[in-house]
N, C-alpha and C positions, 0 to 999 in steps of 0.2 A: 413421710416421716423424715426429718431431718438429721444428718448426720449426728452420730452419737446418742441420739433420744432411742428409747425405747419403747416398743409397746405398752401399753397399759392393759396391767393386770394384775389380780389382787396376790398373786405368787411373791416371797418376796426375791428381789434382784441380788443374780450371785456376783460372792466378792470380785472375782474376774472381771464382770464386765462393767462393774461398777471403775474398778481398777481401767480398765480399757475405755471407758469415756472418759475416765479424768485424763489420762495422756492423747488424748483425738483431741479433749479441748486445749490441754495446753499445746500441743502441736501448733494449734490454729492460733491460738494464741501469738507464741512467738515469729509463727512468721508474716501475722499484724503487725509485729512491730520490727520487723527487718530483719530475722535472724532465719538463717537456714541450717535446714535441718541436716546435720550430717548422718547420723543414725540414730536409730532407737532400741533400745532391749539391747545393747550391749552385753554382750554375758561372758563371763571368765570363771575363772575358777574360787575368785572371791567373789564372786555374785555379778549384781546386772548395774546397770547403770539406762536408768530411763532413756531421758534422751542426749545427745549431742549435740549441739550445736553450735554456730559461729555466723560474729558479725563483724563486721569488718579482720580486721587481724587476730581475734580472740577468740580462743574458746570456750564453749559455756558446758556445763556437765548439771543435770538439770536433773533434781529427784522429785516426783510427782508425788503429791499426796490427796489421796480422792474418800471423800465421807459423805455421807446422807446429811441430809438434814434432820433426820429423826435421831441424831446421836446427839445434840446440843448440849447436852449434858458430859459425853465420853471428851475426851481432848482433841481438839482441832489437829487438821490434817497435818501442817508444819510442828506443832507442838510434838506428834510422834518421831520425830528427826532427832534424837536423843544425842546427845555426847560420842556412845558405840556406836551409833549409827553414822553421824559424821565421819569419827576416824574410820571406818571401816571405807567412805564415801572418798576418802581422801587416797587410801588406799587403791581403790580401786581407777582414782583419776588418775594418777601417778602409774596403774600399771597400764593403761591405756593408749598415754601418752608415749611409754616405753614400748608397746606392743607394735604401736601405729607407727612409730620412728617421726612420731614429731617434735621437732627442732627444741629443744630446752630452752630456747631463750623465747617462745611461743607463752603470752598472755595469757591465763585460763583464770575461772575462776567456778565455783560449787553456787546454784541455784536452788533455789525450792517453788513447785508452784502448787499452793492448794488451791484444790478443788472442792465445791461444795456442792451438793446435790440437792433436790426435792426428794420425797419420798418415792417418785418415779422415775428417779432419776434423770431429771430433768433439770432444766433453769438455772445453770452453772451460775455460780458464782465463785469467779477466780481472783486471787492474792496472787502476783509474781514477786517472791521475796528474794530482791538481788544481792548476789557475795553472800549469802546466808551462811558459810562454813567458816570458820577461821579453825588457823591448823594450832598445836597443841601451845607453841612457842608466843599466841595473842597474832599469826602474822593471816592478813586476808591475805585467800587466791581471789 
């Protein structure tokens, strides 16, 4: 069985680890394409922040959004990144950055990666939607 797949079985897959393969696969994902991972499940007391990461000088704040394919119909995984959800996202990159003591003149910017699943959660198909936040003023991180 290969990373992130699951067994098959007619039970259906809880939200958790459905949750938990969609950030295995964007993990793998970005660091295909050159980015390392600084942390994951960041958590504060405004909530979490998936993963971290950074490529060359910049950092990326990356909110995963993981679905079935049997929801076609419910709203895609990035479509749930609502307005509150952002500012709350932005929030919490701003207290990170202040937590972690890194440098204010440090490049960051807010990520989205959906993830789409099989009904066994399987056969990803991944969206990495780059800069997807803009903060309340029209200005991208």
């Amino acid at each position: 069985m290969k990373t992130g797949e699951l067994e098959s079985t007619s039970m259906p897959i809880a939200n958790s680890k459905i949750g938990q393969i969609g950030e295995d696969e964007a993990v793998g994902t970005l660091e295909s394409k050159g980015y390392r991972i600084v942390t994951r499940n960041y958590d504060s007391p405004m909530g979490e922040i998936d993963i971290v990461a950074e490529k060359g000088r910049k950092l990326y704040f990356v909110e995963v959004k993981t679905s079935l394919d049997t929801h076609r119909d419910a709203f895609s995984p990035e479509e749930r990144v609502d307005k509150r959800k952002r500012r709350r996202l932005q929030g919490l990159c701003e207290m990170y950055l202040a937590r972690e003591r890194i440098d204010p003149h440090t490049e960051w910017q807010i990520d989205i990666i959906a993830v789409t699943l099989d009904k066994d959660g399987k056969n990803p198909h991944i969206e990495h939607i780059e800069n997807a936040v803009w903060d309340y003023r029209g200005v991208s991180y």
